[in-house]
N, C-alpha and C positions, 0 to 999 in steps of 0.2 A: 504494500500500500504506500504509493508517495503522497505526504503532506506537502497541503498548500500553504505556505509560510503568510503568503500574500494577506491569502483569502479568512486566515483567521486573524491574520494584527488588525486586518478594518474592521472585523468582526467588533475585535474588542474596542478600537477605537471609536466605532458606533457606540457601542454599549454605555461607555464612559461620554461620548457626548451629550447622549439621550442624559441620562445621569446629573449632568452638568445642568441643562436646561432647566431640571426643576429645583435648581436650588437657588435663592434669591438671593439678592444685592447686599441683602442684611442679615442676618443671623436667623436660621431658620429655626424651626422647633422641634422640639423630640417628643416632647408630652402627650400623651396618650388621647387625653380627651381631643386637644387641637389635631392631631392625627387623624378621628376618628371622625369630625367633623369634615375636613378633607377629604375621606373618604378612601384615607391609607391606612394600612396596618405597621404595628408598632414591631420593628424589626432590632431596637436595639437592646443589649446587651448580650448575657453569656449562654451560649445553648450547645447540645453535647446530642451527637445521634449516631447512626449506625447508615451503613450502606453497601450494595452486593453490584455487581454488574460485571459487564465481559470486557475484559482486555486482550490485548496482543499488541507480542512485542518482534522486533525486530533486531534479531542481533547478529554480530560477525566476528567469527577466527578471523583475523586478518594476517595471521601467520600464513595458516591452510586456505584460507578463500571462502571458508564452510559457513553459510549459513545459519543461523539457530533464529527459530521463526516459534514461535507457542502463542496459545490460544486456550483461555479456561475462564470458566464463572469464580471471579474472586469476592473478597469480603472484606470489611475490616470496620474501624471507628473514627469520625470524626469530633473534634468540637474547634468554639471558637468566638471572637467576640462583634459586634456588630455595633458601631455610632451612627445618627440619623440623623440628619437636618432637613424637613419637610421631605423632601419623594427621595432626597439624595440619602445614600447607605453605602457603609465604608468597614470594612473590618480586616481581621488575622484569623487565619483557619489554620488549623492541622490535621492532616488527617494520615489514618494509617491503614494497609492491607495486610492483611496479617495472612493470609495465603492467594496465589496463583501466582500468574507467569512462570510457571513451570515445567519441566518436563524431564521425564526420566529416561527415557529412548533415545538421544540426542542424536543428530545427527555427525557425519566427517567421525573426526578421531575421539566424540566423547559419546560416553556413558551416562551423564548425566551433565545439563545443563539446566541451570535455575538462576533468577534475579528473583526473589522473594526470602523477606515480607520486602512491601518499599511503602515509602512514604514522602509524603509534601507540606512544607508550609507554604501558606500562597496568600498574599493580597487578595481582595475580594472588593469592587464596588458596580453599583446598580442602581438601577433603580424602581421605587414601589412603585405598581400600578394595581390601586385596588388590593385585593388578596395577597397579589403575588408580585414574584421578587427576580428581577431579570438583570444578569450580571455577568462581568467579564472577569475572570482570576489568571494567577502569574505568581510562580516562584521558584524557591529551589526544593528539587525533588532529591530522593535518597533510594538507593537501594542496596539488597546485602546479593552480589555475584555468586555462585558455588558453582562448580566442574570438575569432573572426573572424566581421567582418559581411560578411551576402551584395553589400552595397550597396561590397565592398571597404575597402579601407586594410589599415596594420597588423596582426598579430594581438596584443591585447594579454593579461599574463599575471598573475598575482595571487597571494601566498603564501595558504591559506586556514588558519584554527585553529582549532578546535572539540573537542567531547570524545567519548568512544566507552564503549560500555557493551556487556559480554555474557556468556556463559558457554560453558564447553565440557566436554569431558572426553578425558582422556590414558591410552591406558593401553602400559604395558612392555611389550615381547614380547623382550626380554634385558636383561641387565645396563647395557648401553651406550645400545637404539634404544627409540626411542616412538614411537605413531602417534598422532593427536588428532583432533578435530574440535571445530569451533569455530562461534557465531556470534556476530557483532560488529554492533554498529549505531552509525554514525559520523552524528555532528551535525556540519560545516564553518563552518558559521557564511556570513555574508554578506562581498561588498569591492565596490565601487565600481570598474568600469572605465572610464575614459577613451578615446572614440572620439574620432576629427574627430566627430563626429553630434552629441555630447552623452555626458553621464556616464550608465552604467545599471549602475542597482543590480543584481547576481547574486549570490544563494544556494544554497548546497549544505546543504540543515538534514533531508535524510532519506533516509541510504543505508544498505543492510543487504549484509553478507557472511557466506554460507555455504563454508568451507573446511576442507580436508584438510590434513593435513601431515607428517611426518617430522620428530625429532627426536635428535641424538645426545649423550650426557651423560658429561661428562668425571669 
């Protein structure tokens, strides 16, 4: 799958203009009743949820040439915190996977190839319309490497760091719960592993995530 770099920075650029337009000259408001009279819902402070969806990733031996390509229903937890000013919403999220991107049958010379758990902290702004919550995120992603050669030895493991970029939308269904859907496209960057064989280059530089979630706000 090639990413359009393009097509998703206007993405976000949109997102954040829209964004812009509704916040005023002067110091907008967060308080709930003035919210509620406008006809937005109240997106700030701290909320903590859960979320599943399909990823794949894209990776390469660039020693061997060898593709490593995976595809699974992952999982993990978010939270995070949210400021308002009338329709404009601005926050810090973290979120983790706590399983997929994996694969145990690898392809070329390994046995097993896995990036998991990973995880991102990311910026997050949007803006309310009504219910719901339309937004552009961007940050640095993490992931933990693991590979083993079919040719045996050790399995060796790798911290990996790169950045992540995407957009979603949130919208209330009470006071307290949200539902979202999200995509995210994670860059890992490359590391160097250390076999008995020799050292070989591996990169994780093009994985995408579509997911669901659950969110509850304090």
């Amino acid at each position: 799958m090639t990413i359009n770099y393009t097509s998703i920075a206007a993405m976000i650029i949109a997102l954040t203009a829209a964004a812009s337009s509704y916040s005023p000259a002067v110091a907008g408001s967060s308080d709930k009743s003035d919210l509620s009279a406008m006809g937005r819902q109240h997106w700030q402070g701290f909320y903590l949820g859960a979320q599943t969806g399909w990823s794949r990733s894209h990776g390469k031996d660039k020693t061997s040439g060898t593709k490593l390509k995976n595809s699974v229903i992952d999982g993990g937890v978010h939270g995070g915190y949210n400021w308002q000013s009338d329709g404009l919403v601005f926050g810090l999220e973290t979120d983790a996977n706590l399983f997929g991107l994996s694969k145990k049958n690898a392809r070329g010379p390994f046995s097993k190839s896995i990036i998991t758990p990973f995880a991102s902290t990311r910026l997050r702004i949007g803006t309310s319309l009504g219910d719901s919550l339309l937004y552009g995120t961007g940050g640095v992603s993490f992931g933990l490497g693991s590979h083993k050669l079919s040719s045996g030895g050790k399995r060796k493991t790798k911290f990996h760091t790169g950045w992540v970029i995407g957009a979603g939308v949130e919208h209330k269904v009470s006071e307290n719960w949200s539902l979202r859907g999200e995509y995210l496209y994670h860059n890992f960057g490359k590391k160097d592993y250390k076999f008995t064989s020799g050292t070989r280059k591996i990169s994780y530089d093009d994985a995408h995530s579509l997911r669901v979630g659950v969110s509850y706000h304090f």
